[in-house]
C-alpha positions as CSV (number, residue, x, y, z in Angstrom):
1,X,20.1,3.8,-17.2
2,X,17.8,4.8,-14.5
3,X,16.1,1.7,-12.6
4,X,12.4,2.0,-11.1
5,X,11.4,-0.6,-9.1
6,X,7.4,-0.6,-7.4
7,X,6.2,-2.2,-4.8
8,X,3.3,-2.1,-2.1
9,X,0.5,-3.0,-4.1
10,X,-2.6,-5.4,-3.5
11,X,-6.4,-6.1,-3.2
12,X,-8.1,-4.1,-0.9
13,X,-11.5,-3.7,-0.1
14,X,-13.1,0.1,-1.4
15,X,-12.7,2.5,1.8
16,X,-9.5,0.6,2.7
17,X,-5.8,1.8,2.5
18,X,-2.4,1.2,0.6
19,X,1.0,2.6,0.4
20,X,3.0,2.3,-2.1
21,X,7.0,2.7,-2.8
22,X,9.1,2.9,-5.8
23,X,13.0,3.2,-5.2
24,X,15.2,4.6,-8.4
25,X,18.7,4.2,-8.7
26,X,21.1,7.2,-9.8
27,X,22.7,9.4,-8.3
28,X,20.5,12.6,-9.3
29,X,17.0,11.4,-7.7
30,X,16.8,14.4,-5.3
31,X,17.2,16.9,-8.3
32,X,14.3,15.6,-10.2
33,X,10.2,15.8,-10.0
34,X,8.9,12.5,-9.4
35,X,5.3,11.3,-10.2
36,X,3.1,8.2,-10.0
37,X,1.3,7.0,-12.8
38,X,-1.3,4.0,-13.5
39,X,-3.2,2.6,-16.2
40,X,-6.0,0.8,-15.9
41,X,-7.2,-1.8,-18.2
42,X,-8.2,-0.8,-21.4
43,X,-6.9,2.7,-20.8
44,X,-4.6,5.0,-21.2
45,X,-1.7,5.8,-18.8
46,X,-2.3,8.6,-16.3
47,X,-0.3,10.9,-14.4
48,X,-1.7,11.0,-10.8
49,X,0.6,12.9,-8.5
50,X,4.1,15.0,-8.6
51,X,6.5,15.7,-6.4
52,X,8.7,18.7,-7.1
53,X,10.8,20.3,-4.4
54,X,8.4,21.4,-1.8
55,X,5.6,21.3,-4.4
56,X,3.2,18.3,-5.0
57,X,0.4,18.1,-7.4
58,X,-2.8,15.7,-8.1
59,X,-5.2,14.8,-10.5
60,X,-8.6,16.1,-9.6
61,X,-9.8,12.2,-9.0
62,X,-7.7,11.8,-5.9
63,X,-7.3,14.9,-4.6
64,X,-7.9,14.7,-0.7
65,X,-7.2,11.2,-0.7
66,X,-3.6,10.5,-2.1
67,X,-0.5,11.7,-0.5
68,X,2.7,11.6,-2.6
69,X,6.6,12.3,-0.9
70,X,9.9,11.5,-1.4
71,X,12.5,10.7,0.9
72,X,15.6,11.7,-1.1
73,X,18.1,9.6,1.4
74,X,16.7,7.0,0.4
75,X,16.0,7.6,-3.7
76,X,12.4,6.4,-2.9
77,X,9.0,8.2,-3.7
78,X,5.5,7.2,-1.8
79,X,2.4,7.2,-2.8
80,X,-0.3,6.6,0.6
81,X,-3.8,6.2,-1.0
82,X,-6.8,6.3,1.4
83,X,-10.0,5.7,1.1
84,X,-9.8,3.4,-2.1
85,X,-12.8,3.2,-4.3
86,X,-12.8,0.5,-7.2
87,X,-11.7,3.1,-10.0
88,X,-8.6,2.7,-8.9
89,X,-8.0,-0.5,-9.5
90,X,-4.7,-0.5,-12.0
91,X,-1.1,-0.9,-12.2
92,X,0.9,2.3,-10.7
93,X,4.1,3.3,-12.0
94,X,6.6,5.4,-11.0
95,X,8.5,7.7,-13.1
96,X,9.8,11.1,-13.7
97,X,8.0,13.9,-14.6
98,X,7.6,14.2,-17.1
99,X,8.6,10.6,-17.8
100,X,11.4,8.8,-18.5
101,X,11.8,6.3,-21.7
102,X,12.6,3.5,-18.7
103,X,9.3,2.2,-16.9
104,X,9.3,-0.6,-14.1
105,X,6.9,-3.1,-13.9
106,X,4.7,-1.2,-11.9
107,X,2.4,-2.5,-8.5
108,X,-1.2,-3.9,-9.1
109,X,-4.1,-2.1,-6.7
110,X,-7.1,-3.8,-7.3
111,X,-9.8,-2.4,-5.1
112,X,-13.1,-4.4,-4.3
113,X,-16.8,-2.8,-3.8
């Protein structure tokens, strides 16, 4: 069973900067599209960005301002987020894309006006 683990989460003030890191075990990581998720509360789990092969892809909300790669050496995916505004305050997930029946516990961003 594949393992996610997320970190790099935090509080940040809106404008500011995070980057985040999930690291998945298995020996297959570097065949598969990865993506980063969140959910905020009350709502319903989003995808935000994929990485497939030389491709990556974004919801329309952070377009220009999230980067997502991979570094397949090292079975870990990134997710730098700049210029933070408050609506994207939630938990991020890693995950396959499409997803995995295996989530991690995720990374809280909470981002402050």
């Amino acid at each position: 069973q594949v393992q996610l683990v997320e970190s790099g989460g935090g509080l940040v003030q809106a404008g500011g900067s995070l980057r985040l890191s999930c690291v998945a075990s298995g020996s297959i990581f570097s065949l598969l599209a990865m993506a980063w998720y969140r959910q905020a509360p009350g709502k319903q789990r989003e995808l935000v960005a994929v990485t497939s092969g030389s491709s990556t892809s974004y919801v329309e909300s952070v377009k220009g301002r999230f980067t997502i790669s991979r570094d397949n050496a090292k079975n870990t995916v990134y997710l730098q987020m700049n210029s933070l505004k408050p609506e994207d305050t939630a938990v991020y997930y890693c995950n396959f894309a499409p997803p995995g029946r295996s989530w991690g516990q995720g990374t809280q961003v909470t981002v402050s006006s």
